[in-house]
C-alpha positions as CSV (number, residue, x, y, z in Angstrom):
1,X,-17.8,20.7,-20.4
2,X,-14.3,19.5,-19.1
3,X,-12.3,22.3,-17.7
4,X,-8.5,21.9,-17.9
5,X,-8.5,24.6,-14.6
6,X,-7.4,22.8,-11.4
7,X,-10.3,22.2,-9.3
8,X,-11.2,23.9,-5.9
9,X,-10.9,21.9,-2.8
10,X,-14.4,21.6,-2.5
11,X,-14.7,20.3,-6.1
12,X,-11.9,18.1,-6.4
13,X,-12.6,15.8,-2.9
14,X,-16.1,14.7,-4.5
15,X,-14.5,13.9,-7.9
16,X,-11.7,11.9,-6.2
17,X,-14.0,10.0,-4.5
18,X,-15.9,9.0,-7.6
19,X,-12.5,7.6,-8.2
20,X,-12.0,5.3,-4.8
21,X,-15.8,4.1,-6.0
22,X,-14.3,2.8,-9.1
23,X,-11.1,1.5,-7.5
24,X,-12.6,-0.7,-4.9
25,X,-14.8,-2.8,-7.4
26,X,-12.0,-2.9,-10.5
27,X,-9.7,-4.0,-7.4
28,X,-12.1,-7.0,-6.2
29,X,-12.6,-7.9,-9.6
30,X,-9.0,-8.3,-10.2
31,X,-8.5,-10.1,-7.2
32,X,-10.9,-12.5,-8.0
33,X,-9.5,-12.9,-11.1
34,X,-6.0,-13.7,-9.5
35,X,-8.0,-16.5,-7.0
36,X,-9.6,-17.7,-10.0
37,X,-6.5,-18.4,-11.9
38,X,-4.8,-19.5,-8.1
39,X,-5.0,-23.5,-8.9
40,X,-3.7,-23.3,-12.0
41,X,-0.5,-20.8,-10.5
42,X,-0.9,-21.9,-6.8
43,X,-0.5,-18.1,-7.0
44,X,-3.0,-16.1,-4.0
45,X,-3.6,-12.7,-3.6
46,X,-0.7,-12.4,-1.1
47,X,2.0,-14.6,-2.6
48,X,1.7,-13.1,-5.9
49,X,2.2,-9.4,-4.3
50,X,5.8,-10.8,-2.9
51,X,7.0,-12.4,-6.2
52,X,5.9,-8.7,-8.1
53,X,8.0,-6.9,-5.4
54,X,10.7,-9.5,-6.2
55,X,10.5,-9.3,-9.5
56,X,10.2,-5.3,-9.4
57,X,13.0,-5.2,-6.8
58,X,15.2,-7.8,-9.4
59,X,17.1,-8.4,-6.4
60,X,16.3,-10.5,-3.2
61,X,14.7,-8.6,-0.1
62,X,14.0,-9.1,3.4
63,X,10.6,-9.2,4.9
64,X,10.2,-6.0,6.6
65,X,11.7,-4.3,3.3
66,X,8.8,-6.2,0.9
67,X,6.4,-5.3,3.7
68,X,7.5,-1.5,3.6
69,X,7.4,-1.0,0.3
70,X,3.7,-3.0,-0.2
71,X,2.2,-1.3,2.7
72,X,1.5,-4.6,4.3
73,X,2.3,-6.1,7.8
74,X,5.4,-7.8,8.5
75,X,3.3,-10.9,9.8
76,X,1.2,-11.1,6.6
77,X,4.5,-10.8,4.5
78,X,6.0,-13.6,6.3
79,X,2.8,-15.8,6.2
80,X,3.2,-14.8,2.2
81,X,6.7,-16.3,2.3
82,X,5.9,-19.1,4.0
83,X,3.5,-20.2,1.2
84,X,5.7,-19.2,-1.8
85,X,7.9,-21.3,0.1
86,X,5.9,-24.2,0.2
87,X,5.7,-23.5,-3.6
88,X,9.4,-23.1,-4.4
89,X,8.2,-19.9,-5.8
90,X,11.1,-18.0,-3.1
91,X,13.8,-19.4,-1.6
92,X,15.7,-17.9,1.6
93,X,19.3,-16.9,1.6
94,X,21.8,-15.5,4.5
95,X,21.7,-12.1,4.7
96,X,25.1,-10.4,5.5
97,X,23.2,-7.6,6.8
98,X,21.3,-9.2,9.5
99,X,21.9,-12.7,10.6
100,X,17.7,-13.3,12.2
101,X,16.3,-11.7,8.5
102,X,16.9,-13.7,5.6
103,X,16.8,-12.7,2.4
104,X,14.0,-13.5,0.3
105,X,14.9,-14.4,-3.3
106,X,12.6,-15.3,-6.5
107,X,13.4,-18.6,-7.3
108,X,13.2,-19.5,-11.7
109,X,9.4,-20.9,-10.7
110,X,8.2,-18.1,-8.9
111,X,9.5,-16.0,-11.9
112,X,7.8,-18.2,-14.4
113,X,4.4,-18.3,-12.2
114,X,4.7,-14.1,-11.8
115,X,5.3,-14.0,-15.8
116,X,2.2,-16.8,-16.3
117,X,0.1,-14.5,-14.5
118,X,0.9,-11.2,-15.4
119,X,0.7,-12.2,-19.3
120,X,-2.6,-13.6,-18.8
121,X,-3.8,-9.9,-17.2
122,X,-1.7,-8.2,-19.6
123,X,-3.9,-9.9,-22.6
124,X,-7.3,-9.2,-20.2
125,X,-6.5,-5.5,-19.8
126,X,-5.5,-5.1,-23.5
127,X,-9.1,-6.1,-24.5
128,X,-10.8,-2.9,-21.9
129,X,-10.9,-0.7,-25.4
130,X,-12.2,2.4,-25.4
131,X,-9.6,4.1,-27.6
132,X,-7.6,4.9,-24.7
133,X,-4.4,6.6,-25.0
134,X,-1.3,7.0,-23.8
135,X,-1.9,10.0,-22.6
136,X,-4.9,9.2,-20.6
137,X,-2.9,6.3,-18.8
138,X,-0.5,8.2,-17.8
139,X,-3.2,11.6,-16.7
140,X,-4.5,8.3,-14.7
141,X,-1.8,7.1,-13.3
142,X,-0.6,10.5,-12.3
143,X,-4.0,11.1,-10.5
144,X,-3.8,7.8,-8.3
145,X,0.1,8.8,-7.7
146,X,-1.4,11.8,-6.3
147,X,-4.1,10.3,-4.2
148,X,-1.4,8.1,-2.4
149,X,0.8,10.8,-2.0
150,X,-1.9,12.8,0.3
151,X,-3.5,9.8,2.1
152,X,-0.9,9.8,5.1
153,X,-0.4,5.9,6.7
154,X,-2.9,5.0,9.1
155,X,-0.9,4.5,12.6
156,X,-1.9,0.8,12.7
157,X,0.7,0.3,10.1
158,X,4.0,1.6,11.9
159,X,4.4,-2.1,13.4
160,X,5.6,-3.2,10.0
């Protein structure tokens, strides 16, 4: 029977796991999916991460800001940018801030690729079933907001 008790320590570390288990496939498969759809979008893994911050953000960034705030490397970011640039998915602005970091702003075809995209996933996930329910998405989401909270940085990531 499910208990609504908080679980011990020794308890709740197993459980969690059983949930990284689950994230690392669902993750691949979504990426896949993403690479997949990449011709059609010219949209990778990578690129399409940026224009989501952007889009999130609704305002332009710099790179070390998109890379803080995905977790990612300053170097991959820019590599990221680079390509959307390539694309015209970005384009680059002064930044009044900081005359060497540019600001990084969705261009109208990044937003429409990001849109393309997310619609697409937004139709796959809709089909999961299961009778989900609000509450369950957001018991989920609350757990995984959890998870992230208590897994510090690893110290290979303070050179963003």
């Amino acid at each position: 029977m499910v208990g609504n008790s908080p679980l011990p320590p020794d308890e709740l570390g197993p459980r969690l796991a059983e949930v990284y288990a689950v994230l690392g496939p669902l993750y691949r498969r979504v990426a896949r999916l993403v690479e997949r759809d990449s011709p059609r979008d010219g949209l990778s893994i990578g690129v399409r991460a940026v224009l989501e911050r952007l889009e999130l953000a609704g305002t332009a960034e710099t790179v070390p800001q998109i890379a803080r705030t995905l977790e990612l490397s300053r170097q991959f970011v820019q590599r990221m940018v680079n390509d959307a640039l390539e694309q015209d998915f970005v384009a680059l602005k002064p930044n009044p801030a900081h005359r060497r970091s540019s600001l990084v702003e969705l261009t109208d075809a990044g937003r429409a690729a990001i849109n393309a995209l997310q619609r697409r996933e937004h139709e796959t996930m809709g089909r999961v079933g299961g009778d989900l329910t609000e509450a369950d998405i957001d018991t989920t989401l609350r757990v995984l907001r959890h998870m992230l909270a208590a897994i510090p940085e690893s110290d290979g990531e303070k050179d963003r």
